[in-house]
N, C-alpha and C positions, 0 to 999 in steps of 0.2 A: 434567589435565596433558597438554600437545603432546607428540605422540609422534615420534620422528625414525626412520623406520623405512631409511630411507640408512644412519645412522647406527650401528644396529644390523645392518646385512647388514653394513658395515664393519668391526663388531666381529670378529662371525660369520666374516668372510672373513680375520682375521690369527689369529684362534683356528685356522683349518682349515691356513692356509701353516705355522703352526708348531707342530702337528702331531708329534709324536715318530715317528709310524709311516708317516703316510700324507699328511706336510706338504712344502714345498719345503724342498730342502736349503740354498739360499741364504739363506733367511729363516731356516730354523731354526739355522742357523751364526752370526747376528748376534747382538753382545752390545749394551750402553750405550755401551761403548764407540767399534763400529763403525758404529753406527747415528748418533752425534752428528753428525759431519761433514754429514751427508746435513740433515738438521734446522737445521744453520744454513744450510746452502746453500737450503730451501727455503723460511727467513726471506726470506732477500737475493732472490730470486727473486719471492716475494711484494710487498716491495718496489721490486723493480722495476716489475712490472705497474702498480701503482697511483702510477708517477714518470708511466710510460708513458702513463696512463688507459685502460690497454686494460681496458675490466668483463671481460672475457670470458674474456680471457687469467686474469683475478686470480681469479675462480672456480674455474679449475682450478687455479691455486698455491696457492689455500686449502684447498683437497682435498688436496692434495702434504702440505702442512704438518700439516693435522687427519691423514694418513694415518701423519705422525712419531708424534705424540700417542700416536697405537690403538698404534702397536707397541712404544712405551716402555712404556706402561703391561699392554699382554699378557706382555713381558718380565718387570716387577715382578708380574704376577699371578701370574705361573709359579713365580717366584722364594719368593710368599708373605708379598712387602712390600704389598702396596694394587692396588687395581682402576683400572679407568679412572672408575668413578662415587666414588673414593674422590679423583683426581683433581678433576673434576668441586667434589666438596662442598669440597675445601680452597678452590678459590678463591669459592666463594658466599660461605662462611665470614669469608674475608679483607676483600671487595666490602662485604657488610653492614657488618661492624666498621669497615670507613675510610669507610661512608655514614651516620651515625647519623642527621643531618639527612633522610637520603628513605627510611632505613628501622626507623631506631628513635627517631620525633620530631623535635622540632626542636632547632636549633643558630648562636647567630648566627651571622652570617659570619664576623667578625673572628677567633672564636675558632676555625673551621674548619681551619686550615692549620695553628694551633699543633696542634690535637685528629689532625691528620696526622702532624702530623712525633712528635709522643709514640706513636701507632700505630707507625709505621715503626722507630721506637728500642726500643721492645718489643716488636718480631718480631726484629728485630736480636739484642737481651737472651737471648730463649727461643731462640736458633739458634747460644747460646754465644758471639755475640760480644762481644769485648773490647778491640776497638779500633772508628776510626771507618774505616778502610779496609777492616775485614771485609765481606762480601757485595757488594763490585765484583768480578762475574766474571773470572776470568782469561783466557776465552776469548773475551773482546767484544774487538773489532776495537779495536787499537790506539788508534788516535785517539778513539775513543768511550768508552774506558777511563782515556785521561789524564785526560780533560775530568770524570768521574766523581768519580775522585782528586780531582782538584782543587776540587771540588764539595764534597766531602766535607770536607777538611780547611778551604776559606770557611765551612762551619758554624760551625766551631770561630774562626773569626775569625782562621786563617790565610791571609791572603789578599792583596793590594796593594790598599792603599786607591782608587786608581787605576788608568786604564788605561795613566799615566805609568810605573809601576813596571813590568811586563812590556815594555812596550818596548822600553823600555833592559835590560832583560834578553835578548830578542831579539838587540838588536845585539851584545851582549856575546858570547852564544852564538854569532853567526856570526865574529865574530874569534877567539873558541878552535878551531874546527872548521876555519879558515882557515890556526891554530897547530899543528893536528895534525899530530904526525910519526910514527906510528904505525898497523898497521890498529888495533889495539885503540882507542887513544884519538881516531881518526876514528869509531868505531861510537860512543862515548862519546859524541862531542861532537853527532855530529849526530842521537844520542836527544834529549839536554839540551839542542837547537834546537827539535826538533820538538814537544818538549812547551813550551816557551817559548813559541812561535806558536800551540798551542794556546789557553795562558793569554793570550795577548794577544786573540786572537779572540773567546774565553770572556767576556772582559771588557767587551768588544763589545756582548753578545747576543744572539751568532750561534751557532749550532750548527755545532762546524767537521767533525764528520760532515757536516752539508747542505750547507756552504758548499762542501765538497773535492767532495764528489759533485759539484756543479751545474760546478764550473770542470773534474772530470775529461768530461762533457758536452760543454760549452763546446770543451775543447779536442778531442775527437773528433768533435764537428758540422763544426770547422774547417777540419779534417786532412783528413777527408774530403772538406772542398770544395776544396781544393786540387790534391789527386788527382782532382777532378772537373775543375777548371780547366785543369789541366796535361793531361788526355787530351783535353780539345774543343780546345787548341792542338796537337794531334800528339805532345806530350813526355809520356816518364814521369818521374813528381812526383820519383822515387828518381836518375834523373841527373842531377837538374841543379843546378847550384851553389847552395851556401849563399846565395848572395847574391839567385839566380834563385826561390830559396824563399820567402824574406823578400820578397821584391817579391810573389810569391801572398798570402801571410799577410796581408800588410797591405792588397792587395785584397779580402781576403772580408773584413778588419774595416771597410772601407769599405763594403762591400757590403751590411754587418749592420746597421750605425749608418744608411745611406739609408734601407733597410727597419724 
């Protein structure tokens, strides 16, 4: 068996921060609770690195990330729910059972994604659930949660035969949110927009997580060349008319499409 000897000084070292007598008191003050934020931040972080392709940078967010892991799981040790090799064996456990084709025989193809999705429906089952909306997290990122939802309920053959149906749902949605005369029913309308332009994009597919990401990019590669453009002519980007903006803008999308 490889031994991961990092891996274990890692252990080693959140066992000793938290510590009752002789640990940090920062780490020993943290709960599940307080420790989440930090875990998804060093997802998104991880994620970046590898938008970025920085390897270098991504080896250290992966360490960030595995260093969540060790401390959730020395949390639950302490606690006397599961270890971190108790972690560990759930997901071997899981991997084997949705692999049977690579690791228990073979499996035609065809029937491989049904033999998934009856896997997935039966962790679902044993986890008590009883709907088809249970286990879409509530703390994924908005747009990556609609898209889930609505994933979920197209199983069931809820879904617009087309990508004519959301559409016109779309438009519908921007003329109520247009109709809003309220803050309540403007937060209303421009949720039941946002998730409308999800399902239209979904329909697409596109991942409108990737797709927002790459246009929030897009539009900050831009921005910044604009404020680069405006300071090689003497001006700052922030005085100068709307109109003197839009004349930049459409310089650098000329300047992108040359290139």
């Amino acid at each position: 068996m490889t031994r991961f000897p990092a891996v274990e000084r890692l252990v080693e070292i959140m066992a000793q921060l938290r510590d009752p007598r002789n640990g940090c008191e920062w780490d020993r003050a943290q709960t599940f609770a307080t420790i989440a934020p930090y875990t998804i931040e060093e997802a998104y972080e991880v994620a970046d690195a590898i938008e970025r392709g920085d390897i270098a940078e991504l080896r250290g967010e992966l360490g960030d990330l595995l260093l969540q892991v060790v401390f959730h799981a020395r949390m639950a040790e302490e606690a006397g729910h599961f270890a971190l090799d108790d972690v560990a064996g759930a997901i071997v456990t899981k991997l084997e059972a949705r692999h049977p084709h690579i690791f228990g025989g073979t499996a035609p193809a065809e029937a491989r994604r049904e033999h998934w999705e009856a896997l997935k429906a039966e962790e679902r089952a044993t986890k008590g659930a009883t709907s088809a909306m249970d286990g879409v997290a509530a703390a994924l990122p908005a747009l990556l949660r609609a898209e889930k939802l609505q994933r979920r309920a197209a199983r069931d053959g809820f879904d617009w035969p087309d990508a004519a149906g959301p559409a016109a749902k779309l438009a519908e949605e921007i003329d109520e949110l247009a109709a809003a005369t309220s803050a309540e029913e403007r937060i209303e309308e421009a949720g039941d927009l946002l998730f409308a332009a999800v399902n239209l994009v979904r329909r697409h597919d596109v991942a409108p997580e990737d797709a927002l990401r790459a246009a929030n990019a897009k539009f900050e590669r831009r921005y910044r060349a604009m404020e680069a453009l405006a300071a090689e002519q003497g001006r700052r980007f922030a005085d100068l008319t709307l109109d003197q903006q839009e004349a930049l803008w459409q310089a650098i999308k000329r300047g992108e499409a040359r290139s």
